[in-house]
Every structure is written in structure tokens, then in C-alpha cells.
C-alpha positions as CSV (number, residue, x, y, z in Angstrom):
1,X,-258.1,-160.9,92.4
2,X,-257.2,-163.6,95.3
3,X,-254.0,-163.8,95.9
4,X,-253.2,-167.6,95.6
5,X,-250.5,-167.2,98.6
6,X,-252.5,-169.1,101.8
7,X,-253.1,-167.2,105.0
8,X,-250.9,-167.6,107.2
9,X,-253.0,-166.3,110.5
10,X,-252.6,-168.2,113.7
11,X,-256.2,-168.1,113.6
12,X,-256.9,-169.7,109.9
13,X,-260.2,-171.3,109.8
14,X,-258.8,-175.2,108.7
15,X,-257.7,-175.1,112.4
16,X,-261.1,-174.7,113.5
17,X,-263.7,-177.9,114.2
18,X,-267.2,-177.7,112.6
19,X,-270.2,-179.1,112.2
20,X,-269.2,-180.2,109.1
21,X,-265.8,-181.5,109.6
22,X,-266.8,-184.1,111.9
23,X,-269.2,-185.0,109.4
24,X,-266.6,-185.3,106.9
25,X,-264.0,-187.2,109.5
26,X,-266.9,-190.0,110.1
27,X,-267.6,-189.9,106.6
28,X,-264.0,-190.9,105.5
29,X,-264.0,-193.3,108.5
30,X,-266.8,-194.7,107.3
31,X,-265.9,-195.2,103.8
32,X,-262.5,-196.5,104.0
33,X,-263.6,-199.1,106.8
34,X,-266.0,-200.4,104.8
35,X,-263.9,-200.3,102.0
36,X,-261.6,-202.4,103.7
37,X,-264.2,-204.9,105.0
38,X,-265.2,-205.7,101.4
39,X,-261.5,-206.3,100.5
40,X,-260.9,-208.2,103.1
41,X,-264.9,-210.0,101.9
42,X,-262.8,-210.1,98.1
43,X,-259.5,-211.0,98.0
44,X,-259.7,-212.5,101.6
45,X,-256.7,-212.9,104.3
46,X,-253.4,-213.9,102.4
47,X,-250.1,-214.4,103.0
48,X,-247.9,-211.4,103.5
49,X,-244.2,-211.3,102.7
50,X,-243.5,-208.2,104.5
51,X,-245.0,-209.6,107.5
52,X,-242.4,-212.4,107.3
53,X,-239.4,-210.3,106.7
54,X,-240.8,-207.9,110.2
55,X,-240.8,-211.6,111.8
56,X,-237.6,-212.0,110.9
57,X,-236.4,-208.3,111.9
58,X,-237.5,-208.8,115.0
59,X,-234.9,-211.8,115.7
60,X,-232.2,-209.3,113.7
61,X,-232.7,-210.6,110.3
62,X,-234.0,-209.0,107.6
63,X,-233.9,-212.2,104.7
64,X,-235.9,-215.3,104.5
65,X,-235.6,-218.5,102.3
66,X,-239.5,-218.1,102.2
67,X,-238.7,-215.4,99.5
68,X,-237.2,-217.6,97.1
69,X,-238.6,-217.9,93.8
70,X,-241.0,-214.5,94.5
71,X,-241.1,-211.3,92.6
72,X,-238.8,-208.2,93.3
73,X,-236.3,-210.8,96.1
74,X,-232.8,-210.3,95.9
75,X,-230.4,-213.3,96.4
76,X,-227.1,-212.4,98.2
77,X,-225.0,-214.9,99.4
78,X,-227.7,-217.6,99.4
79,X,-229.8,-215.5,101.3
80,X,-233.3,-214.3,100.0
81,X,-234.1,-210.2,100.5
82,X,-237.2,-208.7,99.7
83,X,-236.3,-205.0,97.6
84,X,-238.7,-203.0,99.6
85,X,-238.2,-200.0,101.4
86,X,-237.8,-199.5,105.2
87,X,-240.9,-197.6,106.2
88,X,-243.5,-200.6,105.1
89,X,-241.0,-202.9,107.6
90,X,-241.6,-200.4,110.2
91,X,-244.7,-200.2,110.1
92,X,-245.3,-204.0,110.0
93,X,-243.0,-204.5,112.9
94,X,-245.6,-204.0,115.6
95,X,-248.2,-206.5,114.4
96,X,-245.2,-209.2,113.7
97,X,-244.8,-209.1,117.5
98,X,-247.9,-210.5,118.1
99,X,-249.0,-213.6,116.0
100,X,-252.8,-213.2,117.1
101,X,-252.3,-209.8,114.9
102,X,-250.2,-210.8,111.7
103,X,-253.4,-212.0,109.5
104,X,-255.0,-208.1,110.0
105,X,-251.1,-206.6,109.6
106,X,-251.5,-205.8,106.3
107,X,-254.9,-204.5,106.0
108,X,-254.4,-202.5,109.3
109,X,-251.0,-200.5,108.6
110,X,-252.6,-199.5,104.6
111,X,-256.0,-197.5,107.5
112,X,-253.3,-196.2,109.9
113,X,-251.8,-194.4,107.4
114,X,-254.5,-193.8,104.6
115,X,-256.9,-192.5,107.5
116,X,-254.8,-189.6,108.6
117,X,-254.3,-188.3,105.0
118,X,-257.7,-188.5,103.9
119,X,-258.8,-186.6,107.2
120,X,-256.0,-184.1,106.5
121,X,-257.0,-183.6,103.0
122,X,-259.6,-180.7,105.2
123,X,-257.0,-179.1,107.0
124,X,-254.6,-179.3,103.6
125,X,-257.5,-177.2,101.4
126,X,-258.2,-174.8,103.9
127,X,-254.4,-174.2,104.4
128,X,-253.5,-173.3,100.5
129,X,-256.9,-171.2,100.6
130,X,-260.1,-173.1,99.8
131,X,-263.0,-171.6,101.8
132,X,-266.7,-172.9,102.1
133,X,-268.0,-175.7,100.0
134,X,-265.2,-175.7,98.0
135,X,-262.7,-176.9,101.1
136,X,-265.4,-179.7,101.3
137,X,-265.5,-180.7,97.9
138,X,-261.6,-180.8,97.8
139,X,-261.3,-182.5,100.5
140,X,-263.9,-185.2,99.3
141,X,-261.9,-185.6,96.2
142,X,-258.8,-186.5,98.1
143,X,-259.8,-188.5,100.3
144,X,-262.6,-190.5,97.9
145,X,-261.5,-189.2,94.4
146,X,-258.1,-189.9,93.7
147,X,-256.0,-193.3,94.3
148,X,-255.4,-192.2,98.3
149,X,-258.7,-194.5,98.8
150,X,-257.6,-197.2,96.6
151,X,-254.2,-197.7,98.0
152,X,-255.0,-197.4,101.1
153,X,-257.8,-200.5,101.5
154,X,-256.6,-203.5,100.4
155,X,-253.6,-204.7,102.4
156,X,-251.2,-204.6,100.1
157,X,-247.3,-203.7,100.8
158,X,-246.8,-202.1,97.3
159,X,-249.7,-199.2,97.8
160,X,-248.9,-199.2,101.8
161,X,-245.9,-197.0,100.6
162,X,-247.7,-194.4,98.5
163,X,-250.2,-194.1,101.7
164,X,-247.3,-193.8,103.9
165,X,-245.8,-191.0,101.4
166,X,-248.4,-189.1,100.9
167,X,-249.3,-189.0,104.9
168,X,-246.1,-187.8,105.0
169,X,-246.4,-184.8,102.4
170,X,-249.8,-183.8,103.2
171,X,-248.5,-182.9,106.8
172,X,-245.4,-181.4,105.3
173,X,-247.6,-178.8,103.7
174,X,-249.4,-178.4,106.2
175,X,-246.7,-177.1,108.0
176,X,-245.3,-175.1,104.9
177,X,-248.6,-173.2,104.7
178,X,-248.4,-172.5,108.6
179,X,-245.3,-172.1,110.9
180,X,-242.5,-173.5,108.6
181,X,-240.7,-175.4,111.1
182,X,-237.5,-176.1,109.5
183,X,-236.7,-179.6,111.3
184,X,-240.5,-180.9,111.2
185,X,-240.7,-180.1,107.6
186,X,-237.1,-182.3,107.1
187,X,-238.5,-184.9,109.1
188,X,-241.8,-184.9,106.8
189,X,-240.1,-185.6,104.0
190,X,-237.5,-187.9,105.4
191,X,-239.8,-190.0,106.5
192,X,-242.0,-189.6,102.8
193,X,-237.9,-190.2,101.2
194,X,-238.1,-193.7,103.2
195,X,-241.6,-194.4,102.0
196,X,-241.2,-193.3,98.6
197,X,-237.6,-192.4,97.8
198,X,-238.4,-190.3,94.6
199,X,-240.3,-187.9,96.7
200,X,-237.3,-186.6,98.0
201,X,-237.1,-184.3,95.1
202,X,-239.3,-181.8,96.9
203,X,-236.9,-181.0,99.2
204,X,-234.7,-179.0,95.9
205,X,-237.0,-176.1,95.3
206,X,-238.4,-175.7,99.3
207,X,-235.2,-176.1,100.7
208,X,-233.5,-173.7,98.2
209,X,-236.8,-171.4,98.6
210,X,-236.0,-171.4,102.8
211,X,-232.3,-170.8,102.4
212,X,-233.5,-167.7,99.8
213,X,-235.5,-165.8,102.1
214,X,-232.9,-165.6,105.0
215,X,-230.2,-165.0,102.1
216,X,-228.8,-161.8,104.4
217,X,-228.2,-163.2,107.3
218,X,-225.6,-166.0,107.3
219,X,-225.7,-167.2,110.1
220,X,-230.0,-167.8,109.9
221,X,-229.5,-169.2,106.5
222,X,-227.5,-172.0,108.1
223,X,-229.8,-172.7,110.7
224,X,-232.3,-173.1,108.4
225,X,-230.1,-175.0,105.8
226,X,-229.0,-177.3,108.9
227,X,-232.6,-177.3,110.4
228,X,-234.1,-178.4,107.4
229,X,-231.5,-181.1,106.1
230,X,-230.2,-182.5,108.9
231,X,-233.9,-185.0,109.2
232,X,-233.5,-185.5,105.5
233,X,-229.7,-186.2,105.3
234,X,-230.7,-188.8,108.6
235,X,-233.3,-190.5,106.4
236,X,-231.1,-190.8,103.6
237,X,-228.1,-192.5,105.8
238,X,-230.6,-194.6,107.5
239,X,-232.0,-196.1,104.0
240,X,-228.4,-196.5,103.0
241,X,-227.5,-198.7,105.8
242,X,-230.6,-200.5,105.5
243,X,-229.8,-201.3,102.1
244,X,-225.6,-201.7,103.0
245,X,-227.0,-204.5,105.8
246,X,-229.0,-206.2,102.7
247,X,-227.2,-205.9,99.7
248,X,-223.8,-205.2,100.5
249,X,-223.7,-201.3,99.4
250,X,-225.6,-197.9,100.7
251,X,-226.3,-197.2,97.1
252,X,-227.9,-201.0,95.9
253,X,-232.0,-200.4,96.8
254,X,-232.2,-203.6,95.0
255,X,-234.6,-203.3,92.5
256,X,-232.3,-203.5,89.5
257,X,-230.7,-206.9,90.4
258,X,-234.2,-208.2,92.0
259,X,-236.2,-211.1,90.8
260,X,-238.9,-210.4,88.1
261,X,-241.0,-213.3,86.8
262,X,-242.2,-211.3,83.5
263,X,-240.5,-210.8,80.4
264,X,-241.6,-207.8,79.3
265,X,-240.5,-206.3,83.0
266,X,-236.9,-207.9,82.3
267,X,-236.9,-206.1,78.9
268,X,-237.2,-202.7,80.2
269,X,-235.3,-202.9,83.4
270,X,-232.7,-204.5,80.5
271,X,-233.0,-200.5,78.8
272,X,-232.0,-198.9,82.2
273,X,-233.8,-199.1,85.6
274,X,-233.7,-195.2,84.8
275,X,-233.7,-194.4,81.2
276,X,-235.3,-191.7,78.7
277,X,-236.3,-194.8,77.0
278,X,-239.2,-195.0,79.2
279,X,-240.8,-192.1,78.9
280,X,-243.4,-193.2,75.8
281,X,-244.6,-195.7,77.2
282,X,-245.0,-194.1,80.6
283,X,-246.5,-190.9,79.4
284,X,-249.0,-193.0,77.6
285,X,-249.6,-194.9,80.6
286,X,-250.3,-192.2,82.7
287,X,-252.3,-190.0,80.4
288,X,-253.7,-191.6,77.2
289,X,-254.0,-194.9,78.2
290,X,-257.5,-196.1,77.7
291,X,-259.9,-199.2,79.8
292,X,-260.0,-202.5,77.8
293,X,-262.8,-203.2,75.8
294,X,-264.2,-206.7,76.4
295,X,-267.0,-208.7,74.4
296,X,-270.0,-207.9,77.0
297,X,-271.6,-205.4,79.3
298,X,-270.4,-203.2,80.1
299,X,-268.3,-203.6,77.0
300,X,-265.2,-201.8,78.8
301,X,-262.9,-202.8,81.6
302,X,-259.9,-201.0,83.6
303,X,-256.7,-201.9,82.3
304,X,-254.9,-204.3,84.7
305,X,-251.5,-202.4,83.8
306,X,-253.4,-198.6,84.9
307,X,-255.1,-196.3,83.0
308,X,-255.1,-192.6,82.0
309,X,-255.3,-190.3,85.3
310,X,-257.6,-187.8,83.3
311,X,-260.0,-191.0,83.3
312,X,-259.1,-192.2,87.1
313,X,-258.8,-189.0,88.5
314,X,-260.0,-185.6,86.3
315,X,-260.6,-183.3,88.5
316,X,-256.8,-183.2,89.0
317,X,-257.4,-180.9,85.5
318,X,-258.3,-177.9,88.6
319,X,-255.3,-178.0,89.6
320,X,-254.0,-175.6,86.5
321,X,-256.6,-173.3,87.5
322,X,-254.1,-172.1,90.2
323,X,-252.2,-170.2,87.2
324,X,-248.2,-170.2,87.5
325,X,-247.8,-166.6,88.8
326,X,-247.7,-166.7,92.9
327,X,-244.6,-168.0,94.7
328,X,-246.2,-171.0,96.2
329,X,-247.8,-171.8,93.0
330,X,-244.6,-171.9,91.1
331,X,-242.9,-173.7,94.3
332,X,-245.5,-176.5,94.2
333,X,-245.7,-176.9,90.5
334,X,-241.5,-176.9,90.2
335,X,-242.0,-179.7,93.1
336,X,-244.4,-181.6,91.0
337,X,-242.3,-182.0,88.1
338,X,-239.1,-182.8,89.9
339,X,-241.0,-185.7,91.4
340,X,-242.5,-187.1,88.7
341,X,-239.1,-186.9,86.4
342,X,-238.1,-190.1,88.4
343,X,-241.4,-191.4,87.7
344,X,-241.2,-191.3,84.3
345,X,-238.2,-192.4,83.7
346,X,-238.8,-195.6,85.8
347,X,-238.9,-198.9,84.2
348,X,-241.7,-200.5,85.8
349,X,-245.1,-198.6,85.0
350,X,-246.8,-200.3,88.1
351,X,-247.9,-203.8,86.7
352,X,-251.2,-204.5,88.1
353,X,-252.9,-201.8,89.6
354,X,-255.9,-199.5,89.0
355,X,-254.5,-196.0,86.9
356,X,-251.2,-194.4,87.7
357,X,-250.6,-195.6,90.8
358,X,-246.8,-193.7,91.0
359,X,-248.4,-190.3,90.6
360,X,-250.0,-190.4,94.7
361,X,-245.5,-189.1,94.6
362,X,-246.8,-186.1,93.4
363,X,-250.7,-185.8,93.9
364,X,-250.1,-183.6,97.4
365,X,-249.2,-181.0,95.5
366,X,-251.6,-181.5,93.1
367,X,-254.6,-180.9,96.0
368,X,-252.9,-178.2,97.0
369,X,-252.6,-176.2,93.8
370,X,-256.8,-177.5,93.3
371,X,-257.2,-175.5,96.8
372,X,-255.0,-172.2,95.8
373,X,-257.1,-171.9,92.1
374,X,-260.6,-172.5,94.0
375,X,-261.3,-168.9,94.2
376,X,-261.6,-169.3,90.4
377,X,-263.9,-172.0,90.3
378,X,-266.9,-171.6,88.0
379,X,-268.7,-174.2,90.4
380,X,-270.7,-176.8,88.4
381,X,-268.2,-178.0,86.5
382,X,-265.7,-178.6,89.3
383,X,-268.3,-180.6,91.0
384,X,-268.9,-183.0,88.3
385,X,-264.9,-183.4,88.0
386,X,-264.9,-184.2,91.8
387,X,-268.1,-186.9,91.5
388,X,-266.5,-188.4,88.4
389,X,-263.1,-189.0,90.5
390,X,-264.8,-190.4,93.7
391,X,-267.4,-192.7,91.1
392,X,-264.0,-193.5,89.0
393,X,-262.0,-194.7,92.3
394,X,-265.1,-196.4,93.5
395,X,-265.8,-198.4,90.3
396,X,-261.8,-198.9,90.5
397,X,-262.2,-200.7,94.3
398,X,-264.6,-202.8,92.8
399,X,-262.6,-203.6,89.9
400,X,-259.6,-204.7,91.8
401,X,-261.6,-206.0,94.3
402,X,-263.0,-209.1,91.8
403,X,-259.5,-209.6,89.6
């Protein structure tokens, strides 16, 4: 049998360029800009609030009396605060500085970031051990297949984060399956913490797994320990003073005393911003909840408040196929339940919003288990799974794209 542990030879082949690989790089480049062209065609240039708040940064403010009255703003003081976290301001910062640029801001910043993961989805395959067509067809299901695509076209703040997170997390595995630089991998998921805070879960069973293997030598298991959390630790203090210059306290993020304009929202942030009590509805949401049925053709519509991900994105189903046996396996699959624990406990399912938008937090691992169990692909039926993803996320673009 294959073992499911990726090579970890200088000379792997995901760091060689093909043929085919540029063909896949234009390919994605391609697709996502026209993607974004028909967004932009759809929904049209609009006005951005994060765009006002990186206005505002820029002059050393971070609130604006242009929030009031909007969803998720924070009041403090008789100043307005958007709850957002720091990495979309960031990245908005730079097109804030010049006016000529602020209409494109939004659109631009969701391809900077959704670009580079859907080109590393190659690299990310070949890395946990897919070889041949299959890195190809994995690699076509990340970056056209699951919600990567979606969130990354349209401009909008919200999805800019899961793009930014799961930039971040792809290259973090990366870089587990290869040299296992302590620091960079820290700083991957610091900076995947300040795009997506629940991410940061990861870091319990890789960080514990790195302190493990150099368990003899004290002095290299602090190293490590040090190496590793130091980034992490600095992203944490740097998203609590970020939210100590907004709301007062390291620990407010704001989005359990932030605006919310819909009742049924209030309810369940009423039942605990984090609370068990979620849990039904959210495990429906993500895995039994069905499209809309609607009086014409064709008779069924997405559901504006998300949809099952075995209907958005099946051939995440391949991802089991990488057993529970090898060390990484067990490592990736302990990372994705630790990250989606958060998830589903959350109040807020993802209002509207084309399937589960909050599992992209643990979809990186997902790919990569899909790439350690492709040695046991049976073929055929992995490739329908991968078209039905990519024609699922395309219908979805359209969907979204008209509402």
C-alpha cells in the first residue's frame, strides 16, 4: 500500500513547472477574472464600508458616523465601529490611499488573495501525495469546485476573509509537507488567526505534534515551541489591541454587542454567541440542508441562507478515502474538527451566501486529506464528484450573481 505520509524530497515533483501547470495557472487566471468581470457586469460597483473605515485608518481612526444604522457596527461612545477583523483593513489600506482606486478595492483584494490559493491548490496536492491526473483534478476542484471561487469574485468584505484564511493555510501546509519552518508556519497561521480567528485551532495538534518529535532534547523542544508560537502569540496581541483601540477591551471582537437588523439573528446571538444550542441548526445547515423549490423552471433554487456542502461541494466525500491510520492523516483530520467546533457552535450560520460558507476554516485540510487518499482512487467516480463541484460552484456564481 501507499503510504499516505507525503514525500518529503527536496526534489518533489509539485516544485517542478510543466506543461501542464501553466496551463492550469492561466486556466485559474482565466476563470476567476472573468468571474469577476461578470460580478462586477451583476451586482455592479457599490459602496464599500471597509473601504471607508481604511480611509479613516489612514488619518488614525478606525470608526465612522457612516456606519450608523448598518449591520454588525458597534457603537462606543457615540462612535460607530465596524466588527470586522484586521486583515480585510489591511488589505484595503493600499487602495484607500488612492481615491482613483477605491471603486475596484473591493473586487481587487477578494483576486489578490483568491488567485494565490487557487494556483497553490497544484503545489498543495502534489505535496500531500497526489501524482498525475489526479494532482490535476484536485487541484481543479479547489480552485473551481469548492467555495474558494465563490468567495473570492465578488468584492465582498465578508468572503475576502475566508480567501485571506485559506491563502494563509494552504501555504502553511505547504510548508508542513516540506521544510517545517517553525516561525513561517506560526506566521501562516497568525496571519490565517487575523483573517479567520477560529482557524487558530490548528495550531493545538501541529504545534503539540512539533514539540513531540524533539521531546528528548529540551532545549530543541523550546526552540521549536518558541519558533512556532512566538508569530502566533504576536497575531493574537495584535488582534487584541486592535479590538482594545475599538471597543475598549483585548477580549471584545465585537460581534456579540454589534448591530443586527434581523430578528431571528438577535434570537440566537440571544442563546449565546457560542452555545451547544446551535449545533442543530448548523449541522443541518451544513449538511442536510436542501435548494428551495420554487413554482417554475428549474423548479429548485439555492437557498439564500446556504445549502448542504455534499450538494455545493461532494467531492469533499474523497477526502475519507485518506483512512485515519497515518500520522498526518490523523494530524489533519484532529485539525479539522478542532476548527469547525467553533463553527458550529457559532450563532450566525452565514445569512446570505451560497452553501456553507464557514467551512473554507477547514476546507485546506480537507484538499489535503483528498490528495493523501488519491492513490486509492477508483477513477471515474472521483471525476464526476470533481465536475459536479466545479458545475455546483459555477451554477452558485450565477445564482448569487442575479439575487
Amino acid at each position: 500500500m501507499t503510504p499516505a505520509t507525503p514525500p518529503s524530497s527536496p526534489r518533489a515533483p509539485w516544485k517542478r513547472l510543466s506543461r501542464g501547470d501553466v496551463l492550469f495557472a492561466l486556466a485559474v487566471l482565466g476563470a476567476y477574472l472573468v468571474a469577476t468581470a461578470l460580478a462586477i457586469q451583476w451586482r455592479h460597483f457599490f459602496p464599500d464600508r471597509m473601504m471607508i473605515i481604511a480611509e479613516r485608518a489612514l488619518s488614525g481612526h478606525l470608526d465612522s458616523n457612516a456606519l450608523k444604522g448598518t449591520i454588525d457596527t458597534v457603537e462606543i461612545g457615540g462612535r460607530y465601529y465596524l466588527a470586522l477583523g484586521p486583515l480585510q483593513l489591511l488589505a484595503y489600506i493600499p487602495f484607500a490611499a488612492v481615491p482613483d482606486l477605491q471603486v475596484v478595492g473591493g473586487y481587487v483584494t477578494g483576486l489578490l488573495f483568491g488567485l494565490p490559493a487557487a494556483w497553490l491548490a497544484l503545489p498543495l496536492a502534489r505535496a500531500y501525495g497526489a501524482r498525475g491526473a489526479a494532482a490535476y483534478w484536485i487541484a481543479a476542484f479547489t480552485a473551481f469546485g469548492s467555495l474558494l471561487f465563490w468567495v473570492s469574485v465578488f468584492g465582498n468584505v465578508y468572503l475576502l476573509a475566508h480567501a485571506e484564511s485559506f491563502l494563509a493555510l494552504t501555504l502553511f501546509l505547504i510548508e508542513w509537507a516540506g521544510k517545517r519552518r517553525q516561525a513561517l508556519l506560526g506566521v501562516c497561521l497568525g496571519a490565517s488567526f487575523l483573517a479567520r480567528p477560529t482557524t487558530i485551532l490548528a495550531a493545538i495538534p501541529f504545534g503539540l505534534y512539533l514539540i513531540w518529535t524533539r521531546r528528548g532534547e529540551l532545549r530543541a523542544m523550546a526552540r521549536s515551541a518558541a519558533s512556532f508560537g512566538l508569530p502566533i502569540a504576536g497575531a493574537i496581541a495584535f488582534y487584541g489591541w486592535f479590538n482594545w483601540v475599538r471597543f475598549g477591551s483585548p477580549f471584545e471582537t465585537g460581534y456579540g454587542i454589534s448591530l443586527l437588523t434581523i430578528q431571528s439573528l438577535q434570537e440566537r446571538r440571544a442563546q449565546g454567541l457560542f452555545s451547544i444550542v446551535q449545533i442543530p441548526d448548523n449541522v443541518k445547515l451544513a449538511l442536510l440542508q436542501l435548494p428551495d423549490r420554487i413554482g417554475q423552471f428549474p423548479f429548485f433554487s439555492a437557498s439564500p441562507y446556504g445549502m448542504s456542502m455534499a450538494l455545493v461541494s461532494p467531492a469533499l466525500v474523497t477526502s475519507l478515502w485518506a483512512g485515519f491510520r497515518d500520522v498526518t492523516v490523523r494530524l489533519l483530520w484532529i485539525a479539522t474538527v478542532l476548527v469547525a467546533v467553533p463553527v458550529f457552535l457559532y450563532y450566525g450560520g452565514g445569512l446570505v451566501q451560497y452553501g456553507f460558507r464557514y467551512s473554507l476554516d477547514f476546507t485546506p485540510f480537507l484538499v489535503a486529506l483528498m490528495a493523501l487518499g488519491s492513490h486509492r482512487w477508483i477513477g471515474w467516480p472521483e471525476k464526476l464528484l470533481v465536475l459536479a463541484s466545479i458545475g455546483s460552484v459555477l451554477v452558485g456564481i450565477c445564482w448569487y450573481g442575479a439575487i
